[in-house]
MDTraj code that builds the backbone (N, CA, C; nanometers):
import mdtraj as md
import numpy as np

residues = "UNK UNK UNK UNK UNK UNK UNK UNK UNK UNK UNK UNK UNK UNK UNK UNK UNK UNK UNK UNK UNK UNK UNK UNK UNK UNK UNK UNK UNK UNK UNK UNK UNK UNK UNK UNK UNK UNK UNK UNK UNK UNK UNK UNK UNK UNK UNK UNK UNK UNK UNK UNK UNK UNK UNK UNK UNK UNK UNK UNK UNK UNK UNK UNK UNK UNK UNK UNK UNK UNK UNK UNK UNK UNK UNK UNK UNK UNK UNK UNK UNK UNK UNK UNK UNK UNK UNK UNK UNK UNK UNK UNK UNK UNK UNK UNK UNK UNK UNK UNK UNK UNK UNK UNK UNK UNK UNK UNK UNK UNK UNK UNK UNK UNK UNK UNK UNK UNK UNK UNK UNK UNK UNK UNK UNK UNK UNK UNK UNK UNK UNK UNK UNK UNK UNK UNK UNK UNK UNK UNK UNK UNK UNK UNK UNK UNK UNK UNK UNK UNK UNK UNK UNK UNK UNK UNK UNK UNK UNK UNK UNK UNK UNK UNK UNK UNK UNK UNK UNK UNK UNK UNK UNK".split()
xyz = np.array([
    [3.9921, -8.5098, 2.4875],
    [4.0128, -8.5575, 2.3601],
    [3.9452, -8.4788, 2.2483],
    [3.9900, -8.3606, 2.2504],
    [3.9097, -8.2764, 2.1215],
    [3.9916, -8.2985, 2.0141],
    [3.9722, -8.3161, 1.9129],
    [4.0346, -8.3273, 1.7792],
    [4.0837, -8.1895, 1.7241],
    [4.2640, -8.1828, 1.6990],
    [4.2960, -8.0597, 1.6534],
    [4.2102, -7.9875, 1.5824],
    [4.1428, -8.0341, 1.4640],
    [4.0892, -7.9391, 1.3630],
    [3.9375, -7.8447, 1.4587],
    [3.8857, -7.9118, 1.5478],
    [3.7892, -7.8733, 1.6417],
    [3.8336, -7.7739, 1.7314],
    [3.9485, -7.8190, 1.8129],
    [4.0234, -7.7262, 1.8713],
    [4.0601, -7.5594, 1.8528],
    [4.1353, -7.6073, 1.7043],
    [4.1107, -7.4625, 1.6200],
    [4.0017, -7.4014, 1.5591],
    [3.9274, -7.4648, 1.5754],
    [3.7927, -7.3961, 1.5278],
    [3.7661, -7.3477, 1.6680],
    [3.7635, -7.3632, 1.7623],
    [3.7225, -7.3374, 1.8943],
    [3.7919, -7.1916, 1.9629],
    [3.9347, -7.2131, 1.9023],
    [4.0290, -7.1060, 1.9328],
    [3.9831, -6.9931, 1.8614],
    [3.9114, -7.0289, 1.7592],
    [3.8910, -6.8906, 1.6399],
    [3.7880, -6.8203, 1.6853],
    [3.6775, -6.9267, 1.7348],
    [3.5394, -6.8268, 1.7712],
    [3.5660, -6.7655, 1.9142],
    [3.6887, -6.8219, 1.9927],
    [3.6793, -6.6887, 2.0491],
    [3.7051, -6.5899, 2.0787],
    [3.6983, -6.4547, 2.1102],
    [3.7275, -6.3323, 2.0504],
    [3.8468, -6.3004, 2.1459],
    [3.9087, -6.2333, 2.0217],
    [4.0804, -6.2033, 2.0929],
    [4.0443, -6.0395, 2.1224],
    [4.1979, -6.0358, 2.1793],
    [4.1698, -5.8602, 2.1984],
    [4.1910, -5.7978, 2.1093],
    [4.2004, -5.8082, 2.0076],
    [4.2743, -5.7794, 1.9021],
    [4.1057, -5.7526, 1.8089],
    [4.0116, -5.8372, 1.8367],
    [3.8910, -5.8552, 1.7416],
    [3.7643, -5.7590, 1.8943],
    [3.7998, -5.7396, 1.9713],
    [3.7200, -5.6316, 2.0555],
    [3.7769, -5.4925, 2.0690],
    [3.9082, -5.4484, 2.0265],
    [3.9059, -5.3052, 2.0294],
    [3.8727, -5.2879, 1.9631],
    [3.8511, -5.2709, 1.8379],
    [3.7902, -5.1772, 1.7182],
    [3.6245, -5.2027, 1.7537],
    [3.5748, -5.2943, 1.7905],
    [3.4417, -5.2802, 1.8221],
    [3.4072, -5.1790, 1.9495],
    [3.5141, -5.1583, 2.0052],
    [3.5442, -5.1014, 2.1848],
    [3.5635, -4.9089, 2.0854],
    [3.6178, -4.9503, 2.0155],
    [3.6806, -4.7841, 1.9692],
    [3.5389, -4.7481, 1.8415],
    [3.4711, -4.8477, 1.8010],
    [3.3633, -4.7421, 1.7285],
    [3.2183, -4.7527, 1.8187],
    [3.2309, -4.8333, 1.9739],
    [3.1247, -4.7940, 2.0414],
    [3.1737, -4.6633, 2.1162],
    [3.2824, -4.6482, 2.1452],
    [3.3314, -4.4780, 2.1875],
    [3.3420, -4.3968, 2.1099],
    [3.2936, -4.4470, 1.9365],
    [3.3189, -4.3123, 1.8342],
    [3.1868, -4.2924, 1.8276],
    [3.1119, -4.3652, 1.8628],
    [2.9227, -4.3671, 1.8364],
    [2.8629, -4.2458, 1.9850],
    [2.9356, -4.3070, 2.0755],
    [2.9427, -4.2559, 2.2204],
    [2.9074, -4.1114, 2.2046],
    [3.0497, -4.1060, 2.1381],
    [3.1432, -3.9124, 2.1592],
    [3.0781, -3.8622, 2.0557],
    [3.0183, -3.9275, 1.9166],
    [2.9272, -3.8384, 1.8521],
    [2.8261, -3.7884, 1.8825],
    [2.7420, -3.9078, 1.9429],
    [2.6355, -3.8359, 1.9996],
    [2.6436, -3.7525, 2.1337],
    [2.7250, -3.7650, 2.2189],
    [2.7560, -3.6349, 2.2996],
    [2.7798, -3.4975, 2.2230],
    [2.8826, -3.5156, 2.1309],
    [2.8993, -3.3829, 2.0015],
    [2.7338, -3.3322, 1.9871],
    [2.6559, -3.4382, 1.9115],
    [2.5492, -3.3912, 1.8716],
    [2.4417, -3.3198, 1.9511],
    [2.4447, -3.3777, 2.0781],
    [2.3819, -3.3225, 2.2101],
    [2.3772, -3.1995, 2.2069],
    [2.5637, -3.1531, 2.2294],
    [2.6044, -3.0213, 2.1937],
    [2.5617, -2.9669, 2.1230],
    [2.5539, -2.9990, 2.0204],
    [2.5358, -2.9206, 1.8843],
    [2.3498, -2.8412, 1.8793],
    [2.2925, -2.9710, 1.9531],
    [2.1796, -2.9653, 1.9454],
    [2.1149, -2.8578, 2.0816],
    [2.2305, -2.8739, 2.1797],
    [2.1742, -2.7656, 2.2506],
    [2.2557, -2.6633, 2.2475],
    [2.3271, -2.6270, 2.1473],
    [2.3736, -2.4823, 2.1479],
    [2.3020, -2.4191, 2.0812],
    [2.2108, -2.4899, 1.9432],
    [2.1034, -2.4457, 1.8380],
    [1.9850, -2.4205, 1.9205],
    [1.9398, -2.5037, 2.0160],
    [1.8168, -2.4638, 2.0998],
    [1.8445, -2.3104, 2.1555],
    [1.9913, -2.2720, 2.2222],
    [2.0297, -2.1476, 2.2723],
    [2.0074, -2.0827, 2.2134],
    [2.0648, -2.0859, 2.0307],
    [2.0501, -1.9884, 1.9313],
    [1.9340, -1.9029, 1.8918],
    [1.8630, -2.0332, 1.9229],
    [1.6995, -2.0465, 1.8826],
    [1.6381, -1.9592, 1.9863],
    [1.6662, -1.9893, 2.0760],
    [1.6352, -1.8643, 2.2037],
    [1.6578, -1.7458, 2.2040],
    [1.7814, -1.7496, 2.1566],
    [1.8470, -1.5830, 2.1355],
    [1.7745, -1.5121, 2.0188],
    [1.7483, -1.5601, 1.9133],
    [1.7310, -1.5159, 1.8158],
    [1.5633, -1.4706, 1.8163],
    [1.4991, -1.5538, 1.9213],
    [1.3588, -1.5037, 1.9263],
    [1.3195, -1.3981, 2.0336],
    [1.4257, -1.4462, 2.1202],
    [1.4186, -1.2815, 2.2390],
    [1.4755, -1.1613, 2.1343],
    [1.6128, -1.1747, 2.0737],
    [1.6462, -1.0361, 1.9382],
    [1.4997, -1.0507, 1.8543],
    [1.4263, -1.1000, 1.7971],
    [1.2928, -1.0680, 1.7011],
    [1.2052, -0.9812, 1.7693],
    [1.1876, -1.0612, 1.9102],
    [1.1182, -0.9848, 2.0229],
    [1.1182, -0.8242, 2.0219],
    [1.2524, -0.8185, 2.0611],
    [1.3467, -0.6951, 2.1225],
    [1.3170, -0.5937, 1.9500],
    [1.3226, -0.6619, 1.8390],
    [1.3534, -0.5868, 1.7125],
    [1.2132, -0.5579, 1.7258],
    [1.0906, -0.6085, 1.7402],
    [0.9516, -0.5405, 1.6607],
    [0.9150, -0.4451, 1.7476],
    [0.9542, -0.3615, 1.8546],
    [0.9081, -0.2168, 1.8961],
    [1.0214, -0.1101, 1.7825],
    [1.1522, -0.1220, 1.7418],
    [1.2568, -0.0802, 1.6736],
    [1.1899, -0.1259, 1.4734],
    [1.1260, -0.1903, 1.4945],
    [1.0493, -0.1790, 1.3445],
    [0.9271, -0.1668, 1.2953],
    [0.8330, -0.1062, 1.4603],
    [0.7147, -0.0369, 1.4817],
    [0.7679, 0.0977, 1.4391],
    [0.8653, 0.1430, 1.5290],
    [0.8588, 0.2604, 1.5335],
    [0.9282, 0.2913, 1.4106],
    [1.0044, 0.2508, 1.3160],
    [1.0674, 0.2769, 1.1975],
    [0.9809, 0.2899, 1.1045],
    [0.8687, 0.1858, 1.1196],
    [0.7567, 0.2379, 0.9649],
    [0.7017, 0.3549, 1.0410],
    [0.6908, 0.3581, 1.1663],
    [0.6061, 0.5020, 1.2022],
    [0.6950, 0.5969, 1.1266],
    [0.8540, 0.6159, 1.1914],
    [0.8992, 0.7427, 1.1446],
    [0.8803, 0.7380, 0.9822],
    [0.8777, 0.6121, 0.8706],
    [0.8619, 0.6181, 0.7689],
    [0.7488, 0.6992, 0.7325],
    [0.6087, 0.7016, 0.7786],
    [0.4944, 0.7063, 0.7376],
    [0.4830, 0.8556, 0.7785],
    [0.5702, 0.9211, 0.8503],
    [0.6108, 1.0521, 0.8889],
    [0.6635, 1.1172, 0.8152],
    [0.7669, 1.0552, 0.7692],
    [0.8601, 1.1167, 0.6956],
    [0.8087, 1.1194, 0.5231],
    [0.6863, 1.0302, 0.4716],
    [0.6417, 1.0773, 0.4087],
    [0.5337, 1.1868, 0.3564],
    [0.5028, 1.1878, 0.4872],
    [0.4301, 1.2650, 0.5179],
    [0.4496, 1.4280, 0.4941],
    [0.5759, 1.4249, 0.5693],
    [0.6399, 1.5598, 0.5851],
    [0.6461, 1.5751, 0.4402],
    [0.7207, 1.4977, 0.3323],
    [0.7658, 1.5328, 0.2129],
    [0.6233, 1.5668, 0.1124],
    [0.4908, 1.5380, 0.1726],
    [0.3330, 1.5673, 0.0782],
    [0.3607, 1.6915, 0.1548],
    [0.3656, 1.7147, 0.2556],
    [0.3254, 1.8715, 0.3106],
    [0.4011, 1.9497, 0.2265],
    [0.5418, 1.8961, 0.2526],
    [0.6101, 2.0628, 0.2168],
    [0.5894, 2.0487, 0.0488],
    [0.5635, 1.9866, -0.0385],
    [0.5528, 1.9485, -0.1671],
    [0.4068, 2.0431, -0.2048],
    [0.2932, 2.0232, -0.1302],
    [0.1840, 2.1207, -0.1116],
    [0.2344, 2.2558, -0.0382],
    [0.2868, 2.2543, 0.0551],
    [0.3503, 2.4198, 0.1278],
    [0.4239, 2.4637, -0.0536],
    [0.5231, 2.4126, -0.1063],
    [0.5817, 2.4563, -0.2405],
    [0.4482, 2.4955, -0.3513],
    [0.3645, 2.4385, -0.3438],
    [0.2881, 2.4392, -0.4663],
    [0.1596, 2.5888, -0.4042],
    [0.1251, 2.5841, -0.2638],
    [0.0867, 2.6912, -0.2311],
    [0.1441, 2.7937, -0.2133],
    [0.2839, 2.8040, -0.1625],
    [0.3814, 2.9098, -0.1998],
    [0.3728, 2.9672, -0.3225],
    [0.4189, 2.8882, -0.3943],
    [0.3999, 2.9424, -0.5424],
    [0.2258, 3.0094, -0.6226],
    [0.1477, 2.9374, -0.5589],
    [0.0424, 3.0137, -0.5942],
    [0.0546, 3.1872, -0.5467],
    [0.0953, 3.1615, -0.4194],
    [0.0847, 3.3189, -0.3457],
    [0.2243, 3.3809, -0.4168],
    [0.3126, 3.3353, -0.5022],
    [0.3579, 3.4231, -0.5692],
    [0.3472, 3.4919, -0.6959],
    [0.2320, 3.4308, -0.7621],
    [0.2038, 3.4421, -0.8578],
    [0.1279, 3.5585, -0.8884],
    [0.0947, 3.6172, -0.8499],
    [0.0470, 3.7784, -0.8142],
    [0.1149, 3.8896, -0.8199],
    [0.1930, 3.8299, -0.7512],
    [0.3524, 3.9089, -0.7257],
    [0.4272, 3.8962, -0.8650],
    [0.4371, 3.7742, -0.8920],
    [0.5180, 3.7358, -1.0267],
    [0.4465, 3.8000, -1.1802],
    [0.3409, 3.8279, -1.1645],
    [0.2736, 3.8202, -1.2722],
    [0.2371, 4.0074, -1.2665],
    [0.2674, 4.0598, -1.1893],
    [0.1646, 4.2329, -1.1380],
    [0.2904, 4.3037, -1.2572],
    [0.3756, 4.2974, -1.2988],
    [0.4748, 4.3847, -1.3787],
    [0.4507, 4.3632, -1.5547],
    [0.4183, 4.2402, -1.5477],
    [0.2806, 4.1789, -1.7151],
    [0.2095, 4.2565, -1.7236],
    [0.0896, 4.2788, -1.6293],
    [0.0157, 4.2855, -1.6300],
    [-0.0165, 4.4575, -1.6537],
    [0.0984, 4.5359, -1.5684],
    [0.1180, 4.6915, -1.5909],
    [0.1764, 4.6956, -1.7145],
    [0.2253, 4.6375, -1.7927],
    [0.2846, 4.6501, -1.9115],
    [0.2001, 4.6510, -1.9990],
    [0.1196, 4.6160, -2.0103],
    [-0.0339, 4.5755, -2.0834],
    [0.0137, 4.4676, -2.2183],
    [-0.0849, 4.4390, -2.2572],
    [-0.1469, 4.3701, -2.3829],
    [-0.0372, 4.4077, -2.5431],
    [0.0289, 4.3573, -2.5507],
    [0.0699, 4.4079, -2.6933],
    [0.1066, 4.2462, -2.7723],
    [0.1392, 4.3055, -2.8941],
    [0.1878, 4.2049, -3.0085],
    [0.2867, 4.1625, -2.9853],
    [0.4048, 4.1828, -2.8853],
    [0.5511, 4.1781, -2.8744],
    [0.5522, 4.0687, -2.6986],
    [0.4463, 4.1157, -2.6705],
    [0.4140, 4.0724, -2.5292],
    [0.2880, 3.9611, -2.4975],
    [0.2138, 3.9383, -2.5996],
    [0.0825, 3.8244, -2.5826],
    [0.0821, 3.7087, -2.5512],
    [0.2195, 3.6412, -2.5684],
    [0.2261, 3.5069, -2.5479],
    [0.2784, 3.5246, -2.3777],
    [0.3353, 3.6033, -2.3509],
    [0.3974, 3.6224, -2.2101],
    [0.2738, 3.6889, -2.1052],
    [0.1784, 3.7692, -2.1754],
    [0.0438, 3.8168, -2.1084],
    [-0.0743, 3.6734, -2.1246],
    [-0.0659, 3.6138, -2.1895],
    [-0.1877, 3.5114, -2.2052],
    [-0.1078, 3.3768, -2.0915],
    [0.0318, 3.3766, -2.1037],
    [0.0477, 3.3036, -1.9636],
    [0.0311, 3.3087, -1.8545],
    [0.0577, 3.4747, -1.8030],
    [0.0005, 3.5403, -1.7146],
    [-0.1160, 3.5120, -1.6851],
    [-0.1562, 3.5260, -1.7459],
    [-0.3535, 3.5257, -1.7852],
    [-0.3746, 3.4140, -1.6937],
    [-0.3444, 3.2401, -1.7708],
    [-0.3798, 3.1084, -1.7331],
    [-0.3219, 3.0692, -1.6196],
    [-0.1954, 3.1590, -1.5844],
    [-0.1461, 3.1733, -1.3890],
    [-0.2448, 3.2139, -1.3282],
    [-0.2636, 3.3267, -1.3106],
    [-0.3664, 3.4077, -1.2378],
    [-0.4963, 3.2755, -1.2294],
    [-0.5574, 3.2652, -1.3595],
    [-0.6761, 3.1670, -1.3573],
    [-0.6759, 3.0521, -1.2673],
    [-0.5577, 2.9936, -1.2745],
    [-0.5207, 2.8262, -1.1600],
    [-0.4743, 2.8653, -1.0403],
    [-0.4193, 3.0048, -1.0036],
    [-0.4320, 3.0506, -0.8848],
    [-0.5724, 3.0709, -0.8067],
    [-0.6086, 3.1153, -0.8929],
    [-0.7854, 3.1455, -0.8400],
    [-0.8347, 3.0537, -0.8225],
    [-0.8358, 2.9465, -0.9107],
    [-0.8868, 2.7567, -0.8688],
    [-0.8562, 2.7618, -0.7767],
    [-0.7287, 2.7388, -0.7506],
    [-0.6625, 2.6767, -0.6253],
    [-0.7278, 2.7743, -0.5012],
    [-0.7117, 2.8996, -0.4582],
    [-0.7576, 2.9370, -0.3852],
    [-0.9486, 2.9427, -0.3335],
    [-0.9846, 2.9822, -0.4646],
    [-1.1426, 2.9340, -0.4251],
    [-1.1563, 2.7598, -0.4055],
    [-1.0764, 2.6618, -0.4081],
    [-1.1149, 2.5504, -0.3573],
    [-1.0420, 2.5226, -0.2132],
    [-0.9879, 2.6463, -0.1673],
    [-0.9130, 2.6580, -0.0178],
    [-0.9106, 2.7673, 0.0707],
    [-1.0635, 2.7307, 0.0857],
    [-1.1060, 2.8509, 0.1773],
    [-0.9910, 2.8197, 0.3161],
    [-0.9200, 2.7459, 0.3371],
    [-0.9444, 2.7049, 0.4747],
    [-0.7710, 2.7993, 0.5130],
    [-0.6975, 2.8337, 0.3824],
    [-0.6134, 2.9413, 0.4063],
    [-0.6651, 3.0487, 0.4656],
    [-0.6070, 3.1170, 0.5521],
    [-0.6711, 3.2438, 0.5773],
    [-0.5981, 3.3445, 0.4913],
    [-0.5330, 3.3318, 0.4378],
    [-0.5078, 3.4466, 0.3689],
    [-0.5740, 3.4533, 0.1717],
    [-0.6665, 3.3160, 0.1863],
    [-0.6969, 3.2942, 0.0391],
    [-0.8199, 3.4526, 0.0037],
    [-0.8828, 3.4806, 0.1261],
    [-0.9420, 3.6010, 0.0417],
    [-0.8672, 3.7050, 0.0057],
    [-0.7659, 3.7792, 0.1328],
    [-0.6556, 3.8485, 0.0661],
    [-0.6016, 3.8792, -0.0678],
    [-0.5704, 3.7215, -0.0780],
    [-0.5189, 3.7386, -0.2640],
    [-0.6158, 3.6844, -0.2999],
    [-0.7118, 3.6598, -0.2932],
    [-0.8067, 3.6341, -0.4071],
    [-0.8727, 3.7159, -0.4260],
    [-0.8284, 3.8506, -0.3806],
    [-0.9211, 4.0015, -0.4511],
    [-0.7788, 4.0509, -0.5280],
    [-0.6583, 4.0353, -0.4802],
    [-0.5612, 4.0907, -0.5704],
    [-0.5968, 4.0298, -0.6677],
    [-0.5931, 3.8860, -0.6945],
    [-0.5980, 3.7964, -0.8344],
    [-0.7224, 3.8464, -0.8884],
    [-0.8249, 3.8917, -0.8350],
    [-0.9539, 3.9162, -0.8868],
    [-0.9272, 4.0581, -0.9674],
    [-0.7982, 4.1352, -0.9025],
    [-0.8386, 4.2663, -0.9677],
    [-0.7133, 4.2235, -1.0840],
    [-0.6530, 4.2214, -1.0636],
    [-0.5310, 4.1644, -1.2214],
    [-0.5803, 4.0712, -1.3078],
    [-0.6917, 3.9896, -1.2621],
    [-0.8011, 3.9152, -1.3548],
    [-0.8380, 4.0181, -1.4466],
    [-0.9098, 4.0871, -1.4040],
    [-1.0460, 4.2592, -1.4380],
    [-0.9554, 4.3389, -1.4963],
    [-0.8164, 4.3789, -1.4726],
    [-0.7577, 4.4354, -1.6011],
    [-0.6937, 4.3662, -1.6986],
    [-0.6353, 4.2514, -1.6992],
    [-0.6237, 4.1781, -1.8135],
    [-0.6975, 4.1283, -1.9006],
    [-0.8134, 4.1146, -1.8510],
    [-0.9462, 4.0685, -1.9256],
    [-1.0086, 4.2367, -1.9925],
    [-1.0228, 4.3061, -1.9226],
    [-1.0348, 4.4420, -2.0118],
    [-0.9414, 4.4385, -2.1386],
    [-0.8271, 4.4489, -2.1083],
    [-0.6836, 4.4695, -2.1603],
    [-0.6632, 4.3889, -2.2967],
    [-0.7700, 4.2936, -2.3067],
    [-0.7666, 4.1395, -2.3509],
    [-0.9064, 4.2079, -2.4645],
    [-1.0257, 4.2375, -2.3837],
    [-1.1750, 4.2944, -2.4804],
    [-1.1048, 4.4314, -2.6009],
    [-1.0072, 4.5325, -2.5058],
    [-1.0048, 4.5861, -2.5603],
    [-0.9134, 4.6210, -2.6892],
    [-0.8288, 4.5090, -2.6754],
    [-0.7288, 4.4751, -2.8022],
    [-0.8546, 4.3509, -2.8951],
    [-0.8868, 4.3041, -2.8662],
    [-0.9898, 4.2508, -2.9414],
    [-1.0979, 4.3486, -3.0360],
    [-1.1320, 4.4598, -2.9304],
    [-1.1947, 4.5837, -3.0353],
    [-1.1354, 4.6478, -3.0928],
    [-0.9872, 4.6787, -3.0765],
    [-0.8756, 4.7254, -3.1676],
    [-0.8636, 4.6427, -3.3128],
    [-0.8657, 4.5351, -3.2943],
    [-0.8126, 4.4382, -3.4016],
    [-0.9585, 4.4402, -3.5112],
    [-1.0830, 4.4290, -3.4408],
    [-1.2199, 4.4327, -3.5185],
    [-1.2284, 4.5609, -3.5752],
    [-1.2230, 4.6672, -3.5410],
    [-1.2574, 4.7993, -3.5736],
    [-1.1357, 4.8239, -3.7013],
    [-0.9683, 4.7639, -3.6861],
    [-0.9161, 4.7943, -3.8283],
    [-0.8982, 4.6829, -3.9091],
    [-1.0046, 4.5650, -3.8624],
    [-1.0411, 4.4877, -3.9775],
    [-1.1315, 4.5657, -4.0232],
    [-1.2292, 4.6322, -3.9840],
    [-1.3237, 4.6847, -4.0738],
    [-1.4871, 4.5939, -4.0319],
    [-1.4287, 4.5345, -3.9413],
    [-1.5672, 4.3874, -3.9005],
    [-1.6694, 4.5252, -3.7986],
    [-1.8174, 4.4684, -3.7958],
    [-1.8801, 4.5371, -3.7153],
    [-1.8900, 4.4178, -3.5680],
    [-1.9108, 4.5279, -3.4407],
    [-1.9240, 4.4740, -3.3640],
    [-2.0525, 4.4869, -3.2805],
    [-2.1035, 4.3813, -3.2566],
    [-2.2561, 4.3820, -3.1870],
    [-2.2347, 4.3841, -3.0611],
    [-2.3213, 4.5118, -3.0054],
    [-2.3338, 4.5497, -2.8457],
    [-2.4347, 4.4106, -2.7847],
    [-2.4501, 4.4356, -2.6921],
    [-2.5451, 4.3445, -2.6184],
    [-2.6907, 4.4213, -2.6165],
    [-2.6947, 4.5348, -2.6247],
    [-2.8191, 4.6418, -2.6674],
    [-2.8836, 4.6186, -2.8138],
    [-2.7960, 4.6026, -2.8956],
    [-2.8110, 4.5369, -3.0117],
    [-2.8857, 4.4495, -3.0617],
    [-2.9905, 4.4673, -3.1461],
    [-3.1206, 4.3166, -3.1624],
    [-3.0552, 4.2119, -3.3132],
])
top = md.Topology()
chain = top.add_chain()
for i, resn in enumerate(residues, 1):
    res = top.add_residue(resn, chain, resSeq=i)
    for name in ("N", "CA", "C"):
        top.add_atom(name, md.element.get_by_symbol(name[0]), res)
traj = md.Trajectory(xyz[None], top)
């Protein structure tokens, strides 16, 4: 003796099939995500693996790259000094046809450059003994020093003597 309106209330609470698949189909969508995510999560652990054995594998390949760097700058100070000592040792050479030409009014600015070559050649070599060939030319430079510097006193006594100026010897009180 249940009373219709009870009855149907009775029929309602209980669950049709109709009110358990969709609960059935988002506990298999909850399911299959987190299997996805599993995946996901252990293909990133793989990645993660790979990528630290390649870091591994890369730091002997980026040892040796700053080495060859630190080489290769290296090389470029040498030969940059090999150029700048080259050129000292040509300057002897470059400068010996000035220097036979002698001293004139037409030629002074091109002999007084000469001059201040020769001079920073000689720096350079008296602060490098460790060339062996710095005494070599540093008696050539010494003797193209000794006639330009003559070459140099004695246009200086040219120029005093037809000014008319007197010039004091070192004998001279």
């Amino acid at each position: 003796f249940i009373s219709k309106p009870i009855a149907d209330m009775m029929e309602t609470a209980k669950p049709n099939s109709l009110d358990i698949n969709p609960l059935m189909r988002l506990k298999e969508a909850l399911e299959g995500a987190q299997r996805n995510t599993s995946k996901i999560l252990n293909r990133l652990e793989r990645f993660e693996h790979r990528l630290t054995d390649l870091d591994e594998k890369m730091r002997p390949i980026q040892t040796t790259t700053k080495h060859y760097t630190k080489a290769k700058e290296n090389i470029s100070l040498t030969l940059a000094e090999i150029g700048k000592t080259s050129e000292y040792f040509r300057i002897a050479a470059d400068v010996k046809d000035i220097v036979q030409a002698g001293l004139s009014p037409d030629t002074q600015e091109e002999y007084f450059e000469a001059l201040g070559r020769l001079s920073n050649a000689k720096r350079y070599f008296e602060t490098h003994h460790e060339i062996k060939a710095s005494v070599t030319i540093l008696s050539t430079i010494d003797g193209l020093l000794s006639v330009m510097v003559t070459a140099c006193v004695s246009e200086f006594e040219r120029i005093l003597q037809a000014s008319g100026k007197c010039i004091a010897t070192s004998g001279d009180g």
